[in-house]
C-alpha positions in Angstrom: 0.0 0.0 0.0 2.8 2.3 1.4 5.0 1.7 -2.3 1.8 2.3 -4.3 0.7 5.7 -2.7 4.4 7.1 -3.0 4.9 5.5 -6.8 4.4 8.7 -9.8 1.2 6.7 -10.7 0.0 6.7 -7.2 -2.1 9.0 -4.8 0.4 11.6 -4.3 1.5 11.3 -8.4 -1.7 12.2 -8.9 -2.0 15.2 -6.4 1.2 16.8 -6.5 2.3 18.2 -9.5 5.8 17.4 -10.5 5.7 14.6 -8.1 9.0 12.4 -8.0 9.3 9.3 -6.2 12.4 8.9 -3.8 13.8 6.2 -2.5 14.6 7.7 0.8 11.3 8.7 1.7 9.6 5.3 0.5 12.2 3.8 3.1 11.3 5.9 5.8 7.6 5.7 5.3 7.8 2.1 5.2 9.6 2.0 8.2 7.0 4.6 10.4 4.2 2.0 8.8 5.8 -1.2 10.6 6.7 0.6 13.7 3.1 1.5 13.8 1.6 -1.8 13.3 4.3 -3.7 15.8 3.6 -0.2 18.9 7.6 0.2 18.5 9.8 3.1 18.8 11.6 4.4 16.0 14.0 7.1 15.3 15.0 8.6 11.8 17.3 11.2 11.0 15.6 12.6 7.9 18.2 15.0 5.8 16.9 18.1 4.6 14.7 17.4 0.8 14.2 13.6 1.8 10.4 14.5 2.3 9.9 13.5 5.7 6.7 15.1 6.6 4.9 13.5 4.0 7.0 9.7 4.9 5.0 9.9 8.6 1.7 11.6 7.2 0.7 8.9 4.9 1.7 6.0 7.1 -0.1 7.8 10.1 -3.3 8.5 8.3 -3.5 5.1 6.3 -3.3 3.3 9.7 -6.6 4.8 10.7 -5.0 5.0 14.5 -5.9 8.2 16.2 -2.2 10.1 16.3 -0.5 13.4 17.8 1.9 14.7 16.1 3.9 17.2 17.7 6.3 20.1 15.8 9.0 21.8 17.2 7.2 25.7 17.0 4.0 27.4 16.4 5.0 28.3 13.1 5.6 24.5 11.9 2.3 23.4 13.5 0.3 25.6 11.7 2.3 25.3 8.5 1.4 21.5 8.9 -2.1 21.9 9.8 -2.8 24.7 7.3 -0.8 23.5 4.3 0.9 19.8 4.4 -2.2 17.6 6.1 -5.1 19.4 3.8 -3.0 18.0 0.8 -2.8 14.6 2.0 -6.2 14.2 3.1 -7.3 15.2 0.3 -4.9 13.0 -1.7 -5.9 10.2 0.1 -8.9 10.5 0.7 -9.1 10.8 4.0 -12.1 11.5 5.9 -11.2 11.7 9.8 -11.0 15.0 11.5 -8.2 16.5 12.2 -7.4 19.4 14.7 -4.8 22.0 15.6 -4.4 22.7 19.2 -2.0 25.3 21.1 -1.0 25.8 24.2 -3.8 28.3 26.3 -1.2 31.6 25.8 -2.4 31.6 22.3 -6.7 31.7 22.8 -8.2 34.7 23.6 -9.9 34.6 27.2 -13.4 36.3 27.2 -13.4 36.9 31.3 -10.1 38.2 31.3 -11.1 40.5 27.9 -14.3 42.0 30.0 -12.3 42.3 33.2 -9.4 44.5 31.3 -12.4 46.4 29.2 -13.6 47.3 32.6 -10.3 48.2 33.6 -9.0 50.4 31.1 -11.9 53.0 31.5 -10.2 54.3 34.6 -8.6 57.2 34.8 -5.0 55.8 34.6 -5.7 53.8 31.5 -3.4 53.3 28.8 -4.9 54.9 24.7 -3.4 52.9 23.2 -4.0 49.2 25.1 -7.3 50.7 25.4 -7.6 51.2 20.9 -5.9 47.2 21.1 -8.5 45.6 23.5 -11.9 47.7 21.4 -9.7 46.3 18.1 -10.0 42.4 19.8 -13.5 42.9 21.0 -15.1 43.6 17.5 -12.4 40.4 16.5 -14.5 38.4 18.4 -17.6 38.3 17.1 -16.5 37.2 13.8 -14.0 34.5 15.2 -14.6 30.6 15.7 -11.4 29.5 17.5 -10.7 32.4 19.1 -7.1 32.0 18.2 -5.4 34.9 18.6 -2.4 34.4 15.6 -5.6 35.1 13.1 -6.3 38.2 15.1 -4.5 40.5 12.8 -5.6 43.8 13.9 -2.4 43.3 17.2 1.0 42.1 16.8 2.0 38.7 17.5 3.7 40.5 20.6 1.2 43.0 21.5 2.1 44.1 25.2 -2.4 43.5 25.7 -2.0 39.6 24.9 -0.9 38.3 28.2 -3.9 40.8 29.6 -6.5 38.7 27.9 -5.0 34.9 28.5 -5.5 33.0 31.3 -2.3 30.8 32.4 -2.6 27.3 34.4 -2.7 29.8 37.2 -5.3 32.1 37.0 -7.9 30.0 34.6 -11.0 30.3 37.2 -12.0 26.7 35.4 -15.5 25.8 36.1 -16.2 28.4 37.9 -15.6 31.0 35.4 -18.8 33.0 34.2 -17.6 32.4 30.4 -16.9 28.5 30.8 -19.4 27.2 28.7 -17.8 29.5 25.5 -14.5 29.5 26.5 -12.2 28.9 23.5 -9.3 26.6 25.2 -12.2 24.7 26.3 -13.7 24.0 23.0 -10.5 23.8 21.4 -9.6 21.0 23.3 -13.1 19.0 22.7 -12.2 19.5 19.2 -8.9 17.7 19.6 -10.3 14.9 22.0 -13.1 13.9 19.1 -10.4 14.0 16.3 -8.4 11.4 14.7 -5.4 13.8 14.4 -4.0 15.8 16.5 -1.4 18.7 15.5 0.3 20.5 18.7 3.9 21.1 19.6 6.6 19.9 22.2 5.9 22.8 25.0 2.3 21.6 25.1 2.8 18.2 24.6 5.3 17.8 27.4 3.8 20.3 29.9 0.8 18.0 29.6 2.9 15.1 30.0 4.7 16.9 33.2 0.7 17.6 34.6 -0.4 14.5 34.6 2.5 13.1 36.4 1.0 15.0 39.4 -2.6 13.5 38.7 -4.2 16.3 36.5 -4.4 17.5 33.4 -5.7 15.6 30.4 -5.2 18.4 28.1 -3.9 16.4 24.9 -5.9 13.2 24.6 -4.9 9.5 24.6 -3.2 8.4 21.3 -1.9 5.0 19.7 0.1 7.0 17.6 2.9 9.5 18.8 5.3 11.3 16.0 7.7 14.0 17.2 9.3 16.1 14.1 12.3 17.9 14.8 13.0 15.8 17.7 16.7 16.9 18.7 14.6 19.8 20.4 12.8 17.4 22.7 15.4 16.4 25.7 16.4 20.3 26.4 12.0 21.2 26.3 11.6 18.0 28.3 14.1 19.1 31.1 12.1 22.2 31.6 8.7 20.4 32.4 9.8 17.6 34.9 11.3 20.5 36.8 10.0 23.8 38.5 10.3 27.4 37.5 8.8 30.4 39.1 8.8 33.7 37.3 8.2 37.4 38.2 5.5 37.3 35.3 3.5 35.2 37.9 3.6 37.3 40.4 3.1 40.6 38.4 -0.3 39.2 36.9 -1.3 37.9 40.3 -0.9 41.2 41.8 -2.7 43.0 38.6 -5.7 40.7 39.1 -6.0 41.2 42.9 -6.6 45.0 42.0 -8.6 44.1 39.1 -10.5 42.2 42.3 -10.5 45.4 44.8 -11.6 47.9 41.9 -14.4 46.0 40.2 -15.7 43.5 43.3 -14.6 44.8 46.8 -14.1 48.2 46.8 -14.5 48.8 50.2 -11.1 46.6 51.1 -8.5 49.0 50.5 -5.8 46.5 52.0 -6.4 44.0 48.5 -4.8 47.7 46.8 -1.8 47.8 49.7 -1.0 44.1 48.3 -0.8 44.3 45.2 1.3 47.2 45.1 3.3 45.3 48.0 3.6 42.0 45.5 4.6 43.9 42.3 7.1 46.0 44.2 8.7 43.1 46.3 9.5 41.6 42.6 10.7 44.4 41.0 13.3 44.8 44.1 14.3 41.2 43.6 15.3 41.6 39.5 17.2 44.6 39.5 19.1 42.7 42.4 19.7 39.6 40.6 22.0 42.2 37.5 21.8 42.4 34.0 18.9 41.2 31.9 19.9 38.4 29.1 22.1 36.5 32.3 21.6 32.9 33.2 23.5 32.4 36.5 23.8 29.3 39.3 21.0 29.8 42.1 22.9 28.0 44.3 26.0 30.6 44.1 23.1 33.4 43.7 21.4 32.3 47.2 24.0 33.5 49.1 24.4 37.1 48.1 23.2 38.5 51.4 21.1 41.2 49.2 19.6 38.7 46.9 18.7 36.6 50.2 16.9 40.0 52.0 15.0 40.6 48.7 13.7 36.7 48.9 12.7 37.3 52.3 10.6 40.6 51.6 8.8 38.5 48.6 7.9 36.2 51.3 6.7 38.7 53.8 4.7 39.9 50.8 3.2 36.7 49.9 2.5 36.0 53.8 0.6 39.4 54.0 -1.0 38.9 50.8 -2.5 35.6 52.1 -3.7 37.2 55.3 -5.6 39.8 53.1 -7.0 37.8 50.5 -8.3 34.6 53.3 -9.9 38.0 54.4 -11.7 38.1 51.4 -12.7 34.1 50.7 -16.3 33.8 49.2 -16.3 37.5 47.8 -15.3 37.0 43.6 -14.1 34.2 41.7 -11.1 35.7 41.2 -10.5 36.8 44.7 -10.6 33.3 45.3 -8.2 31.7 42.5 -5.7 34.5 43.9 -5.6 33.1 47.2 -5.3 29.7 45.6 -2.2 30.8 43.2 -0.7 32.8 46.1 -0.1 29.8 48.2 0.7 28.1 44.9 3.7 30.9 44.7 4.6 30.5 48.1 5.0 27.0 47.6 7.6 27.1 44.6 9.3 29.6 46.1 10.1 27.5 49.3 11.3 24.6 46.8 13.1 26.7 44.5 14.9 28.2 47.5 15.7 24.5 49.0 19.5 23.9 47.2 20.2 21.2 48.9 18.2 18.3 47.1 20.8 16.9 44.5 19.8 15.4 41.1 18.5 19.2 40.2 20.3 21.9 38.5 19.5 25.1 40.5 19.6 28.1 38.2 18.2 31.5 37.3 17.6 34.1 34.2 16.9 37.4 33.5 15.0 39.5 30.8 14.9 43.6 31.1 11.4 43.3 33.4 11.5 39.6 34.8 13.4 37.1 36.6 13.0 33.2 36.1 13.8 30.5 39.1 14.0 26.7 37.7 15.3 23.8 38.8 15.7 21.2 36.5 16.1 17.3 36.7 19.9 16.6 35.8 17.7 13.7 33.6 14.9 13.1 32.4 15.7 9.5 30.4 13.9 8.1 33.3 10.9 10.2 33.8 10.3 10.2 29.6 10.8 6.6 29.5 8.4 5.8 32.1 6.0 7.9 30.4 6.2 6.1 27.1 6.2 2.6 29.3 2.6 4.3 30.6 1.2 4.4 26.7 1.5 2.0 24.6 1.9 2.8 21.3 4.0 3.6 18.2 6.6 6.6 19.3 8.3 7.9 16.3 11.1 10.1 16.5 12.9 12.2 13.5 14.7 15.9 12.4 17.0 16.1 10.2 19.6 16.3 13.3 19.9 13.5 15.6 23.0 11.9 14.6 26.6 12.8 15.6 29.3 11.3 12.9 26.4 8.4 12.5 26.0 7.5 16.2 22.1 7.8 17.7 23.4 7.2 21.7 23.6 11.3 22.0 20.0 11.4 21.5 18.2 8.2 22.3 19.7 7.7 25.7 18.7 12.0 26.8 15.4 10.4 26.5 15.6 6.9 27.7 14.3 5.7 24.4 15.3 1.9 23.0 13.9 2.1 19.6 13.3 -1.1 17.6 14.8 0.2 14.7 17.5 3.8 14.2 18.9 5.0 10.4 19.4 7.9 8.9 18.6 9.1 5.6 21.0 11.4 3.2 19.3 14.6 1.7 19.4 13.9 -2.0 20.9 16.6 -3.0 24.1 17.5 -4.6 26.2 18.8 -2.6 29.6 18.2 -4.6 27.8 20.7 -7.5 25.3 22.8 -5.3 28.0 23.8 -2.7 31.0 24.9 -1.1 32.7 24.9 2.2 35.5 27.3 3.4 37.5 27.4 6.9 39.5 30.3 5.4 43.1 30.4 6.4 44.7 33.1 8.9 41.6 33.4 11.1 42.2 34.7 14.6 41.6 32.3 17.6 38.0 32.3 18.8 37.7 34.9 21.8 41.0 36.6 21.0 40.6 40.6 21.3 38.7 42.4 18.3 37.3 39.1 16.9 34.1 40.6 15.0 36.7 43.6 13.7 39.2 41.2 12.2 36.3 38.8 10.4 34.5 42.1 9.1 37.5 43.2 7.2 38.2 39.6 6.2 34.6 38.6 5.1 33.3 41.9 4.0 34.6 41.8 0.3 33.0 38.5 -0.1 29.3 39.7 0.8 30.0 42.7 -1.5 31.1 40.1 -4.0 27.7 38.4 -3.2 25.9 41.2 -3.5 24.5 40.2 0.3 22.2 37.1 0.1 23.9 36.3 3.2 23.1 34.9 6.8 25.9 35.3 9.4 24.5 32.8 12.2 26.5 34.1 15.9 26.9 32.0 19.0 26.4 34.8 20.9 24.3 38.1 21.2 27.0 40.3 22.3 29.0 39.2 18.8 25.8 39.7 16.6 25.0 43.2 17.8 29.3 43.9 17.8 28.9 42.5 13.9 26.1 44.1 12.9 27.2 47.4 14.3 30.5 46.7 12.2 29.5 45.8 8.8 26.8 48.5 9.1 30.2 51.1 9.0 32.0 49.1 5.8 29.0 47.6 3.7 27.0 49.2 1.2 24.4 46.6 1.4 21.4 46.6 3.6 22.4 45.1 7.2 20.0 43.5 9.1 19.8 42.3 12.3 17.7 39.8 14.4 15.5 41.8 17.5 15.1 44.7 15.9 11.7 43.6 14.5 9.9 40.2 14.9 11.4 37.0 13.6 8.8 37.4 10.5 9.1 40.7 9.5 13.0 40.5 9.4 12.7 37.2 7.3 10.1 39.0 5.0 12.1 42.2 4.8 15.7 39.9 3.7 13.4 38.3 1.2 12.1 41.3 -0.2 15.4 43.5 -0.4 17.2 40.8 -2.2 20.4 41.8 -1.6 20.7 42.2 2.1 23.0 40.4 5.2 21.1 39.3 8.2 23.3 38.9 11.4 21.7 36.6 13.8 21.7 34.0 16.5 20.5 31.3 17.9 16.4 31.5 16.8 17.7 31.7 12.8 20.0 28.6 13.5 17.0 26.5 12.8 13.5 26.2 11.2 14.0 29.2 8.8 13.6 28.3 5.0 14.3 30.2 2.4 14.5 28.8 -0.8 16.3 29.6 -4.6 18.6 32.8 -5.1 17.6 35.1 -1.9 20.3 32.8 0.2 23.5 32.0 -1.3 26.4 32.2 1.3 25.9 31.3 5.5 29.0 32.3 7.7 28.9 30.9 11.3 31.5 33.1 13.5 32.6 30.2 15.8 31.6 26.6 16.4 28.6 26.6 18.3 29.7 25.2 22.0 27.4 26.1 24.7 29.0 29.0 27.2 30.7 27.0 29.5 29.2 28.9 32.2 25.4 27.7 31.5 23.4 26.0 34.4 22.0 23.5 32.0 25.4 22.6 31.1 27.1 22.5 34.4 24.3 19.9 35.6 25.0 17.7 32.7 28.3 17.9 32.8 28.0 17.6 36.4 25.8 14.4 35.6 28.2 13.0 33.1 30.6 12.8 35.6 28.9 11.2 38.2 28.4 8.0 35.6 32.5 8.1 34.8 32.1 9.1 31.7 34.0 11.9 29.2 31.4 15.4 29.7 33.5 16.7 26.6 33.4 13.8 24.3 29.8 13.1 25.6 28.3 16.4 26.3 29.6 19.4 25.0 30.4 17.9 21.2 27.5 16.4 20.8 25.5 19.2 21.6 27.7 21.5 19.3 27.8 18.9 16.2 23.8 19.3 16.8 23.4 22.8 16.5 26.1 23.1 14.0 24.2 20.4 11.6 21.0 22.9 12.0 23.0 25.9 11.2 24.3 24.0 8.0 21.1 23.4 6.9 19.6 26.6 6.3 22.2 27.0 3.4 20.6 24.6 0.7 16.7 23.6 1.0 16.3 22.7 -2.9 17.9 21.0 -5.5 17.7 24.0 -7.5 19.9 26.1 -5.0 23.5 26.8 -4.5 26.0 28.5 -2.4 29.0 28.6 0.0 28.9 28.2 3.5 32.0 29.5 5.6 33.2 28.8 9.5 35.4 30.9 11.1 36.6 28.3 13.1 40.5 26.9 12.8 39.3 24.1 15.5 37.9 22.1 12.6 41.2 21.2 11.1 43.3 21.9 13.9 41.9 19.9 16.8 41.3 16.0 16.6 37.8 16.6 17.1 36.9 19.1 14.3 36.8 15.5 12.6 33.5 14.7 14.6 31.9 18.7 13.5 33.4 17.9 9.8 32.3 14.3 9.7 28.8 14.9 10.9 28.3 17.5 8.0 26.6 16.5 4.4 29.4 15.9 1.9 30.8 19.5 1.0 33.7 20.0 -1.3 35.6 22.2 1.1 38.4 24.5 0.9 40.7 26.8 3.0 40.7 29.8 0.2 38.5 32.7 0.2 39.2 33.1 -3.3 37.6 29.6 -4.6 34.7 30.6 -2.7 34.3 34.2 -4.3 34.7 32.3 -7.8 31.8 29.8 -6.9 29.7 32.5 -5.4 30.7 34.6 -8.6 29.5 31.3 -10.6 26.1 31.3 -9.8 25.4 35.2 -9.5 26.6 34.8 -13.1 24.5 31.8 -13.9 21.4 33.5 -11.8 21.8 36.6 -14.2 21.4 34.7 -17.2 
């Protein structure tokens, strides 16, 4: 069945125009079909152009079974649910329903939307959230899902969104007065009735990570489980069988309790006192714990007798809050949930400030307005495996990075997984023709002094050459902005720069300038596709090893040691070889394109283990001259200009 459907006379022959069969996507779809039928695991590493999505769709929907499949962003999910899965339902005929569901952050609220219209006819309210929140109340009438990405009258990060969610926290459930049309709600009885279920890995293991406590049966019971872009899934994992607390929490907590005061107890001016009390006590706490963009060890941070005098106001906050708000039990709904999410608070803060269980990585973050506490399981092999031992099923894993220099261990043992059957797949395309590689000669040593100076006189001529059409992927922010700034002074091609807009409108304004360099980090390293003559040259500054000083990575390290075995060689390279490979990848997504692709890195051909980073790559033609690579680029402008 699977050979006929994929054969140029078959289903998708007659569906797709153009449609070529290829061998390495019959294989893999062949071998998603058995592991369904036998309820094995399986694990593919699908090269970019193999046609993977299509090798687990058909399999998946020909078995009848009722399957999640689970994408590694928003943007892929709805990409499959809008554009792949119509096309092969209709292709074959398939008549099941199928159903897109996100995490709650994403559907619009109607209590919280009446609560903040309510609000923001004070006398201190905001224009302009005010214009956003009269834009998404004339939205609704018109929508179905209540989705807010189709909402396009606010930005995808409109400062009024997080006003107008709920959160785990502060849903009111059952007892909220718009339960019966709430959107999360009906989204969710959509996917329990359907036969296939599109979400992503947040929402897929922070439902797995609920109903390990006993709640939660937000995703609904499946015989088939297929996880694309699956290298994401151990580092998402290890922040759901952990704990985090965040300042976010406790700001909305302490907007809602004088949301409570204003519109439902006016006469207890203490609930005011609180909140201003909560919000303040948090504030105090972030500009204590430094600069925002910092990931530091909470263990080491504990100590700082001012970060340990802030903790203890937060507490005396919570404390009084709780006082105040038991004051108010049986008064509003949401007078209620706050007590309930305040001792919820409490709670994690008491764990998060207990260093002295082992087996947990203690560590913080910080973003210009909040702080994050987490601790996270130095494993979660155990946890995930016992989940899969829960349901039995088919679990199929695949990306088109999983491997390191052939070897699945990296991967299958982060996750506890013993899959029946592991192979990769090669992309098929042709790389000796389409491409080049260059680890030019001379470079300076990674992290010596003026680094980004040195590679922007070196590299400059080349994207002038080019005519842009270039991505330069950093390991760090500090070296994207020092980058950007730089080849803003010396080139006289448009320089672009991630965080200056959203992620779309800087990939829509590189397409549409044609000629333009993007400097960027680590959210352009993967899931970004852009096809044909817009791309033709990717430099990556450095190879990609994690900062030495990351919490995640001490812990693993930490862990590796505590087995015997090599954190470098087991750790740190695999890790690297990972994010390199996606990094790689963005260079040639057809069989139609070309280009060069350059690291500034002298570790791949002077250290033993550049062999690993080198081996791990598709086949390149490489080189250590700048020159050959300004020829070949010079090729195909020429050949592009025809």
């Amino acid at each position: 069945m699977i050979s006929k459907t994929f054969s140029s006379d078959g289903a998708l022959g007659k569906a797709i125009p153009g449609f070529q069969p290829r061998q390495a996507q019959l294989d893999m779809a062949e071998a998603v079909s058995n592991a369904i039928k036998q309820n094995t695991q399986l694990v593919v590493e699908a090269g970019t152009g193999t046609g993977k999505t299509f090798a687990y769709l058909v399999p998946a929907l020909l078995s009848g079974k009722k399957t999640i499949i689970s994408t590694g962003s928003k943007n892929l999910q709805e990409q499959l649910f809008h554009r792949d899965l119509p096309l092969m339902t209709s292709a074959l005929g398939f008549y099941g329903q199928v159903a897109l569901l996100k995490g709650r952050a994403n559907y619009l609220c109607l209590d919280r939307l009446s609560r903040q219209m309510l609000e923001s006819h004070g006398n201190n309210a905001d224009p302009a959230l005010l214009s956003q929140l009269v834009k998404v109340r004339s939205w609704v009438s018109e929508t179905k899902t209540g989705d807010l990405g189709d909402c396009d009258a606010i930005a995808e990060d409109s400062p009024v969104i997080p006003t107008i969610t709920s959160t785990n926290d502060n849903c009111l459930g059952k007892e909220c007065p718009s339960y019966q049309d709430c959107f999360v709600l009906k989204a969710r009885k959509k996917a329990m009735e359907a036969d296939v279920v599109v979400v992503n890995h947040h929402l897929f293991l922070a439902d797995l990570a609920i109903k390990e406590t006993g709640f939660g049966e937000l995703i609904p019971e499946a015989d088939v489980f297929i996880f694309d872009e699956a290298h994401q899934l151990p580092d998402i994992a290890s922040q759901y069988f952990g704990q985090s607390l965040s300042s976010r929490q406790i700001q909305e907590l302490s907007k809602d309790i004088e949301i409570g005061y204003r519109t439902e107890a006016k006469d207890m001016r203490q609930l005011q006192k609180v909140g201003e009390k909560l919000l303040q006590s948090a504030m105090d706490l972030r500009i204590t714990l430094g600069e925002p963009g910092f990931r530091g060890n909470w263990r080491e941070a504990i100590k700082s007798p001012s970060i340990s005098r802030e903790l203890e106001r937060l507490q005396e906050a919570l404390d009084f809050a709780l006082e105040v708000l038991k004051l108010a039990l049986g008064r509003s709904q949401l007078l209620d949930s706050a007590f309930e999410r305040a001792n919820t608070i409490q709670a994690r803060l008491q764990r998060v400030c207990d260093v002295s269980i082992t087996g947990y990585s203690y560590w913080f973050d910080t973003t210009p307005r909040h702080f994050s506490l987490h601790i996270t399981p130095l494993s979660v092999a155990d946890k995930f495996h016992e989940q899969i031992e829960l349901k039995q099923g088919a679990w199929i894993f695949t990306s088109a990075t999983l491997a390191v220099n052939g070897d699945f261990g990296h991967f299958t043992s982060r996750l506890g997984l013993k899959p029946q059957q592991q192979f990769s797949l090669p992309s098929p395309f042709d790389y000796q023709s389409q491409a080049r590689l260059c680890v030019p000669r001379y470079l300076p040593e990674p992290n010596s002094p003026g680094l980004a100076d040195k590679l922007v006189r070196m590299l400059s001529p080349v994207i002038e050459r080019n005519q842009g059409r270039c991505f330069f992927l950093c390991t760090s922010h500090s070296m994207m902005r020092e980058l950007g700034e730089r080849f803003r002074e010396t080139l006289t091609v448009p320089v672009l720069m991630q965080g200056e807009t959203s992620k779309q409108k800087t990939l829509a304004e590189f397409m549409e300038l044609g000629n333009a360099l993007l400097v960027a980090t680590g959210a352009f390293w993967e899931g970004i596709d852009v096809r044909g003559d817009a791309l033709s040259c990717v430099i990556i500054d450095k190879l990609p090893f994690t900062a030495p000083d990351d919490p995640l990575l001490k812990a693993r390290i930490e862990d590796c040691q505590l087995k015997g075995g090599d954190p470098f060689a087991q750790v740190q390279i695999p890790d690297a070889v990972i994010t390199l490979k996606q990094g790689v990848g963005r260079l040639i997504r057809d069989k139609k394109d070309k280009g060069a692709l350059i690291i500034c890195d002298n570790r791949l051909v002077t250290r033993e283990y550049g062999g690993v980073f080198l081996a791990s790559l598709p086949p390149i033609p490489r080189t250590r001259d700048l020159g050959v690579v300004e020829d070949f680029l010079d090729h195909i402008l020429e050949t592009t200009n025809e």
